[in-house]
PDB file of N, CA, C and O in Angstrom:
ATOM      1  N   UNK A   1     100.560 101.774 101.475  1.00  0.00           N
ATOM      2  CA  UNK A   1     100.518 100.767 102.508  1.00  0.00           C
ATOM      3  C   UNK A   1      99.382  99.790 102.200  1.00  0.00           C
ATOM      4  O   UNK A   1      98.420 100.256 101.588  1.00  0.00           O
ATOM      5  N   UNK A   2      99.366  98.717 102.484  1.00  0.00           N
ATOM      6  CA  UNK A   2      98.706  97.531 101.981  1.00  0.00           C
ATOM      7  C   UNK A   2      98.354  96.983 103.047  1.00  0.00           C
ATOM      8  O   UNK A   2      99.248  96.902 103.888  1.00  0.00           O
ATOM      9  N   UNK A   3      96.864  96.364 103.462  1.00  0.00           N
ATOM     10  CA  UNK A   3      96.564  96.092 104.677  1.00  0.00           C
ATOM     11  C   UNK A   3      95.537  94.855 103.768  1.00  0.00           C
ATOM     12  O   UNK A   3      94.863  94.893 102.738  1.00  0.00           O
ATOM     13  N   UNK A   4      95.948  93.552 105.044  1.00  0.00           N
ATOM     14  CA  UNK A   4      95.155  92.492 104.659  1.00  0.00           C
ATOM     15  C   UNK A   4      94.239  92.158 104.973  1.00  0.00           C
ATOM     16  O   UNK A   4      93.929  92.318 106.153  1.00  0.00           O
ATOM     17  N   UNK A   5      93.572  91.684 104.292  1.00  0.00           N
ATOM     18  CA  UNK A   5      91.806  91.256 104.088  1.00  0.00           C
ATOM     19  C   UNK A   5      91.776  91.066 105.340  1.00  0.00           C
ATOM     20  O   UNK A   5      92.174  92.168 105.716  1.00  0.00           O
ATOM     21  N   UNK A   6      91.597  90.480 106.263  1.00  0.00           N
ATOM     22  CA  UNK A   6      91.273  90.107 108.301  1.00  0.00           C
ATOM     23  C   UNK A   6      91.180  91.338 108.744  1.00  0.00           C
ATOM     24  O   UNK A   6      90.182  91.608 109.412  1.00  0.00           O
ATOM     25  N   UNK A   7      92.178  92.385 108.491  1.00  0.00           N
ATOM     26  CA  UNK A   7      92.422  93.519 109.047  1.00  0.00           C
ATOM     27  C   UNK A   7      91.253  94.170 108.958  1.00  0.00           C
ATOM     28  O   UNK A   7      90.477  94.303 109.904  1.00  0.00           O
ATOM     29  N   UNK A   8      91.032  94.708 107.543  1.00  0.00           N
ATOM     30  CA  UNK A   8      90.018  95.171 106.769  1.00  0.00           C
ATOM     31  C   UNK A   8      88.642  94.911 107.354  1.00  0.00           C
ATOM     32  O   UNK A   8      87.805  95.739 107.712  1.00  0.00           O
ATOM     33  N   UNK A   9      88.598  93.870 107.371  1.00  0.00           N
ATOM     34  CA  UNK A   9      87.157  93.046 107.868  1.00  0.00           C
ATOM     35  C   UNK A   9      87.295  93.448 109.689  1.00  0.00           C
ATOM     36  O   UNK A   9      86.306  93.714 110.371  1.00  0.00           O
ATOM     37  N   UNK A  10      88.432  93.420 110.120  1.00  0.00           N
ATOM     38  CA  UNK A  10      88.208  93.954 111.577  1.00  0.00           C
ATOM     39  C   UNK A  10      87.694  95.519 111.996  1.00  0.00           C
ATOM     40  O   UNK A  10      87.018  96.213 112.755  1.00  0.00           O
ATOM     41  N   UNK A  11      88.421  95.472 111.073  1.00  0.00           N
ATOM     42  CA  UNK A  11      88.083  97.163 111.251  1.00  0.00           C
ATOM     43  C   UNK A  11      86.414  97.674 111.158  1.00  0.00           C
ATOM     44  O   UNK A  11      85.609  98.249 111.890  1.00  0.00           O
ATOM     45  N   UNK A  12      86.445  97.151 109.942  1.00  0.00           N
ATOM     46  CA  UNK A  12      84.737  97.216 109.469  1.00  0.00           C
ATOM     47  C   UNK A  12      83.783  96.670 110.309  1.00  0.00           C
ATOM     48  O   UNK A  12      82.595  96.966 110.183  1.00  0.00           O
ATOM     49  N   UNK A  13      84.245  95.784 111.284  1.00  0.00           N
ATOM     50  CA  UNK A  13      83.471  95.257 112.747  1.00  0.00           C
ATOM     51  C   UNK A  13      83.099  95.893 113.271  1.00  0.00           C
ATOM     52  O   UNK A  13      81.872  95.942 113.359  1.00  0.00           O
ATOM     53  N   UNK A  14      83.960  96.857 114.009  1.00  0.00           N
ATOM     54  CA  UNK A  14      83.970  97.968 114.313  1.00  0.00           C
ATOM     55  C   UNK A  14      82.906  99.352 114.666  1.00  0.00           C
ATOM     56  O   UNK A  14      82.582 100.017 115.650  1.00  0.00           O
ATOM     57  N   UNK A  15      82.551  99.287 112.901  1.00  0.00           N
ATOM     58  CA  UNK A  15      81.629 100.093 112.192  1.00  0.00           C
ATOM     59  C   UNK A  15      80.145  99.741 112.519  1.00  0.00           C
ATOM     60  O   UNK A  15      79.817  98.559 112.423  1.00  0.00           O
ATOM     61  N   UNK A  16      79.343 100.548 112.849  1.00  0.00           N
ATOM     62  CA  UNK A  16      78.125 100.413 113.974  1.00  0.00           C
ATOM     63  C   UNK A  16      77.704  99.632 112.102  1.00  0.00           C
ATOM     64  O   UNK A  16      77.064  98.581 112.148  1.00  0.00           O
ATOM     65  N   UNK A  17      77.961 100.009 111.088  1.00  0.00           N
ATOM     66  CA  UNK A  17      76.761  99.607 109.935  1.00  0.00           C
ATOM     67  C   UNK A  17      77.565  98.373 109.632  1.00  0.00           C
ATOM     68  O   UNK A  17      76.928  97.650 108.866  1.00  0.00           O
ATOM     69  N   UNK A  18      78.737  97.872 109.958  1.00  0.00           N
ATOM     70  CA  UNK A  18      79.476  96.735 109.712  1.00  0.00           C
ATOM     71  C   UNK A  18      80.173  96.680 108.646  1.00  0.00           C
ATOM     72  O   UNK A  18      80.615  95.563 108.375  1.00  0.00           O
ATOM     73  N   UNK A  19      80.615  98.193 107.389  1.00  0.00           N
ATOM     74  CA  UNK A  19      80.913  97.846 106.513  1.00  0.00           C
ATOM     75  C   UNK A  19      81.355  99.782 106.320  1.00  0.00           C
ATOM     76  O   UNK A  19      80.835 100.870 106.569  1.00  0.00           O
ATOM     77  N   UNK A  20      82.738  99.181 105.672  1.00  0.00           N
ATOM     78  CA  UNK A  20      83.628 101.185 104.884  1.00  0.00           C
ATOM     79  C   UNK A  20      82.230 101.544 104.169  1.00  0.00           C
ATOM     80  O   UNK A  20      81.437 100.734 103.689  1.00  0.00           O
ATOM     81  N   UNK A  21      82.138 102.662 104.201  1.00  0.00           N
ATOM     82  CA  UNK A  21      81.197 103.724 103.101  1.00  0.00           C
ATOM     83  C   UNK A  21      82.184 103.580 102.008  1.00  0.00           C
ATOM     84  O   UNK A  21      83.323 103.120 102.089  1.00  0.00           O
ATOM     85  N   UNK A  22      81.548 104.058 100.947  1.00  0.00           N
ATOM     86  CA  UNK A  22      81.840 103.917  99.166  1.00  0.00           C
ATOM     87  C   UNK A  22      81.557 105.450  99.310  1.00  0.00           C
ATOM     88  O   UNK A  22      80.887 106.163 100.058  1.00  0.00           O
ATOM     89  N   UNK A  23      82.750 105.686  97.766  1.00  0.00           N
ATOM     90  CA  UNK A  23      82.181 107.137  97.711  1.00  0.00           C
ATOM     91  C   UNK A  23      80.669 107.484  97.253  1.00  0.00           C
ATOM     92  O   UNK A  23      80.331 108.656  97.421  1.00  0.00           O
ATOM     93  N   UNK A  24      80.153 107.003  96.948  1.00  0.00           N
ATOM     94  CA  UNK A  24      79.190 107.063  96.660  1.00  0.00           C
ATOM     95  C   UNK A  24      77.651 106.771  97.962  1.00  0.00           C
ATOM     96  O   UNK A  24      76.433 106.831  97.792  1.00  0.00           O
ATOM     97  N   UNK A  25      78.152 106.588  98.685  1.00  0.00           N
ATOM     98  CA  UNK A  25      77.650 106.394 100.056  1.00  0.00           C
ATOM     99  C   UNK A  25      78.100 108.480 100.993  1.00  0.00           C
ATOM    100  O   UNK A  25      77.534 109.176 101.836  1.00  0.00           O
ATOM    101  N   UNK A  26      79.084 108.585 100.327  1.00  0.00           N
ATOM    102  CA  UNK A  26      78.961 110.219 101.281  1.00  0.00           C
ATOM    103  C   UNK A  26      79.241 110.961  99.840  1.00  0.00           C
ATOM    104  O   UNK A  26      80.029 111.884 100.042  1.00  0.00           O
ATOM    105  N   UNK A  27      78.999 110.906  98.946  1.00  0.00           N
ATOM    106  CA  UNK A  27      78.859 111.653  97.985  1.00  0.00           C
ATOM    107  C   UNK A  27      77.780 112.685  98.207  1.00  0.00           C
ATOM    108  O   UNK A  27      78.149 113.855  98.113  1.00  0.00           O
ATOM    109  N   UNK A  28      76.609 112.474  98.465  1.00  0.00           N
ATOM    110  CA  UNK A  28      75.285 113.206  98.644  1.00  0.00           C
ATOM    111  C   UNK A  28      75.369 113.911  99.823  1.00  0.00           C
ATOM    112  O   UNK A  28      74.315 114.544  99.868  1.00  0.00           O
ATOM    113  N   UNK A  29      75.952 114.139 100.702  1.00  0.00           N
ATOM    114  CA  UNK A  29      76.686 114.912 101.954  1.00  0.00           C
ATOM    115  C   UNK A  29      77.146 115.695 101.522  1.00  0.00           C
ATOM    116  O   UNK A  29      77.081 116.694 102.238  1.00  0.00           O
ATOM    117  N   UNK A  30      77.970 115.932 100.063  1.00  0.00           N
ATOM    118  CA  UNK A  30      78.617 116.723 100.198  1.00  0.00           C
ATOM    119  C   UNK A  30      77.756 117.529  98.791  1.00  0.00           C
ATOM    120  O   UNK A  30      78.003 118.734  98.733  1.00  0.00           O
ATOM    121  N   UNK A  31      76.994 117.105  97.911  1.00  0.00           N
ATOM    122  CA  UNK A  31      76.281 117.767  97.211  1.00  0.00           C
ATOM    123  C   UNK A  31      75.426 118.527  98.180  1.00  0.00           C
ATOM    124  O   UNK A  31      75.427 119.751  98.047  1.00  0.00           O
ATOM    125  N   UNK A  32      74.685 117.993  99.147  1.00  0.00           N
ATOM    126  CA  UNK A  32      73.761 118.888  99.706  1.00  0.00           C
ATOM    127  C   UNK A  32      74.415 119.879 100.142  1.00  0.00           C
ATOM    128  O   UNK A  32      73.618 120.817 100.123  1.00  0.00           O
ATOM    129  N   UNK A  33      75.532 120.281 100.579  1.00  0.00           N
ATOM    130  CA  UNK A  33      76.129 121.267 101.440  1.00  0.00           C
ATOM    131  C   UNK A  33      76.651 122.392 100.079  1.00  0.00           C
ATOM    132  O   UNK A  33      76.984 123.551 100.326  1.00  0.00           O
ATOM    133  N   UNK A  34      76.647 122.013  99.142  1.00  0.00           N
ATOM    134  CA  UNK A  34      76.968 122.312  98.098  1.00  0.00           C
ATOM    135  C   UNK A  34      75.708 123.081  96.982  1.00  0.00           C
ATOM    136  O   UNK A  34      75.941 123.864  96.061  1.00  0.00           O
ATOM    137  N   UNK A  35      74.751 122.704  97.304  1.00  0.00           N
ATOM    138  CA  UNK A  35      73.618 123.247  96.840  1.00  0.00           C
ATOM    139  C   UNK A  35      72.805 124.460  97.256  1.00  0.00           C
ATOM    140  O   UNK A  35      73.437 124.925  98.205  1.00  0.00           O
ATOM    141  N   UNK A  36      71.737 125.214  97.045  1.00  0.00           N
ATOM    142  CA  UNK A  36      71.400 126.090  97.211  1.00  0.00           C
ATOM    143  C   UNK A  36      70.741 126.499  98.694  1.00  0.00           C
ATOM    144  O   UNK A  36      70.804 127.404  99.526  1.00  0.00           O
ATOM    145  N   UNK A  37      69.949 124.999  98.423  1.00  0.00           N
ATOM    146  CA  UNK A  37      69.233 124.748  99.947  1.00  0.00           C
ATOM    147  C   UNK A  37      70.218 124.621 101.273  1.00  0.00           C
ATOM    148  O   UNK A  37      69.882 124.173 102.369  1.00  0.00           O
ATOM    149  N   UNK A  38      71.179 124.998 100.993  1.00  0.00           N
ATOM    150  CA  UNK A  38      72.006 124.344 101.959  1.00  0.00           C
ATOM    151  C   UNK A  38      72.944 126.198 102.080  1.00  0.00           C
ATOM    152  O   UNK A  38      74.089 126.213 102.533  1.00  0.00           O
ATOM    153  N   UNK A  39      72.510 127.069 101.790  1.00  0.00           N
ATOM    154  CA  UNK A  39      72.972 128.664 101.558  1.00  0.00           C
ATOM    155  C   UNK A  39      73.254 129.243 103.211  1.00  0.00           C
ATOM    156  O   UNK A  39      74.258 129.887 103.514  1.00  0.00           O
ATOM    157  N   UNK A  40      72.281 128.914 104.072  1.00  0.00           N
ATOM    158  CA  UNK A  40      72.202 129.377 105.395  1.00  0.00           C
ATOM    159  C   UNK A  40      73.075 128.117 106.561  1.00  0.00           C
ATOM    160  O   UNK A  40      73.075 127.949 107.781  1.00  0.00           O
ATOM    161  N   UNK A  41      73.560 127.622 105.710  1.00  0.00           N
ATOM    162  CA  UNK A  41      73.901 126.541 107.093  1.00  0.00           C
ATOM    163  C   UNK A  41      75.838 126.957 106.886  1.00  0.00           C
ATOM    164  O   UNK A  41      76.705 127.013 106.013  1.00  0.00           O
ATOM    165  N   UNK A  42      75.649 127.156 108.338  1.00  0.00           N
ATOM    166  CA  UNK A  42      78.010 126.960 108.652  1.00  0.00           C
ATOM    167  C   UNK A  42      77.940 126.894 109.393  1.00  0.00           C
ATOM    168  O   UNK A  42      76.969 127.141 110.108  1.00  0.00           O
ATOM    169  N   UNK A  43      79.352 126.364 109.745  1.00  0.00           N
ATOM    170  CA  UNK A  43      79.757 125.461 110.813  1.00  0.00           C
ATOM    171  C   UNK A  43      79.472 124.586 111.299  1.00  0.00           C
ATOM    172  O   UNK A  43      79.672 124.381 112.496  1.00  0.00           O
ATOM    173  N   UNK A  44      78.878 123.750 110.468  1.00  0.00           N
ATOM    174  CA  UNK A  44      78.118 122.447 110.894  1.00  0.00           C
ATOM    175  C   UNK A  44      79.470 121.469 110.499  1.00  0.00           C
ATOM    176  O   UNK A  44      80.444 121.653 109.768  1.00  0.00           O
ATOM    177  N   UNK A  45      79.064 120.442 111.282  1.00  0.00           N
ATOM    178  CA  UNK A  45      79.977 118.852 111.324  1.00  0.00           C
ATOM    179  C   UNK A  45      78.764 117.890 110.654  1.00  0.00           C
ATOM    180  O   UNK A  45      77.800 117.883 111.419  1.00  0.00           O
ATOM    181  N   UNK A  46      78.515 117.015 109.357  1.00  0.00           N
ATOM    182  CA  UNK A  46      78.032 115.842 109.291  1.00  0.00           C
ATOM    183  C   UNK A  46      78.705 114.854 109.418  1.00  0.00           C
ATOM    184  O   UNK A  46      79.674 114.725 108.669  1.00  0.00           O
ATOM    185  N   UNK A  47      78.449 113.975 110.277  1.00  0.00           N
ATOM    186  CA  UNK A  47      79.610 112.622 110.209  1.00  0.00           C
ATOM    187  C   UNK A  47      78.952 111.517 109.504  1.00  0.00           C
ATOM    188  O   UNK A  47      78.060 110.788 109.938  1.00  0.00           O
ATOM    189  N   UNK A  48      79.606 111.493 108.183  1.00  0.00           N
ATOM    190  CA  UNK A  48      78.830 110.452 107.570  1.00  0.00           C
ATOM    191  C   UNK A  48      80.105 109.398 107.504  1.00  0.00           C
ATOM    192  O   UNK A  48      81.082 109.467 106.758  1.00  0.00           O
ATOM    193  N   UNK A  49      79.860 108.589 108.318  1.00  0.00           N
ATOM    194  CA  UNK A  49      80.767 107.814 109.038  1.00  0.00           C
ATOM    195  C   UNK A  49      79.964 106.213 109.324  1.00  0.00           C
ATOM    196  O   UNK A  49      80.660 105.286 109.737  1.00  0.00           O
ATOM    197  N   UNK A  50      78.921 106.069 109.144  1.00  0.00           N
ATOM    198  CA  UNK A  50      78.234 104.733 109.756  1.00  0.00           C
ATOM    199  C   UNK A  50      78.041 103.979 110.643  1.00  0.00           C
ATOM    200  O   UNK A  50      77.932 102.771 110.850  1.00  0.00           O
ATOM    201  N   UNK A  51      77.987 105.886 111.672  1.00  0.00           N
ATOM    202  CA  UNK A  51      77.102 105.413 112.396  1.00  0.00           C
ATOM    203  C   UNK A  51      78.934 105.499 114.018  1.00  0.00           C
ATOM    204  O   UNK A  51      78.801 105.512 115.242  1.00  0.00           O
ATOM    205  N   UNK A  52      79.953 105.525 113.401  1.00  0.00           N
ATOM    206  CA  UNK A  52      81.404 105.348 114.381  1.00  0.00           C
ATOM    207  C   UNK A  52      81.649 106.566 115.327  1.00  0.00           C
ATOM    208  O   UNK A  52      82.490 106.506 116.224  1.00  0.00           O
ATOM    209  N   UNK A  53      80.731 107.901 115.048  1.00  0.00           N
ATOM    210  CA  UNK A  53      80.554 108.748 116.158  1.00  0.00           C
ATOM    211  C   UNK A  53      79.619 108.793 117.158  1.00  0.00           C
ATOM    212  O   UNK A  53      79.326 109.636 118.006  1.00  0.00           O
ATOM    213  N   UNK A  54      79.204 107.677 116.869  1.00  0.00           N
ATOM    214  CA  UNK A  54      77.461 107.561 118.055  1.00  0.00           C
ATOM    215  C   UNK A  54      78.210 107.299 119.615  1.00  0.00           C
ATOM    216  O   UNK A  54      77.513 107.173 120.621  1.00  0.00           O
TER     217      UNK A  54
END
């Protein structure tokens, strides 16, 4: 499905940071949970979202 540039940009209005995350923007969310330091933590929710669950 193909959605046009206005749309896109509306949507991203939206977005408390004004703009889609890149993977590379929640990439590190998911390394940390993934790492050692991160051994004792479940059931947690991060919403790395920008800010659209506040």
């Amino acid at each position: 499905m193909e959605v046009d540039q206005s749309t896109l940009e509306q949507r991203a209005a939206r977005v408390p940071l004004g703009w889609f995350g890149q993977p590379e923007d929640v990439a590190p969310a998911f390394v940390f949970f993934a790492c050692k330091d991160a051994n004792y933590i479940t059931g947690q929710v991060l919403a790395v979202d920008g800010g659209s669950t506040l």
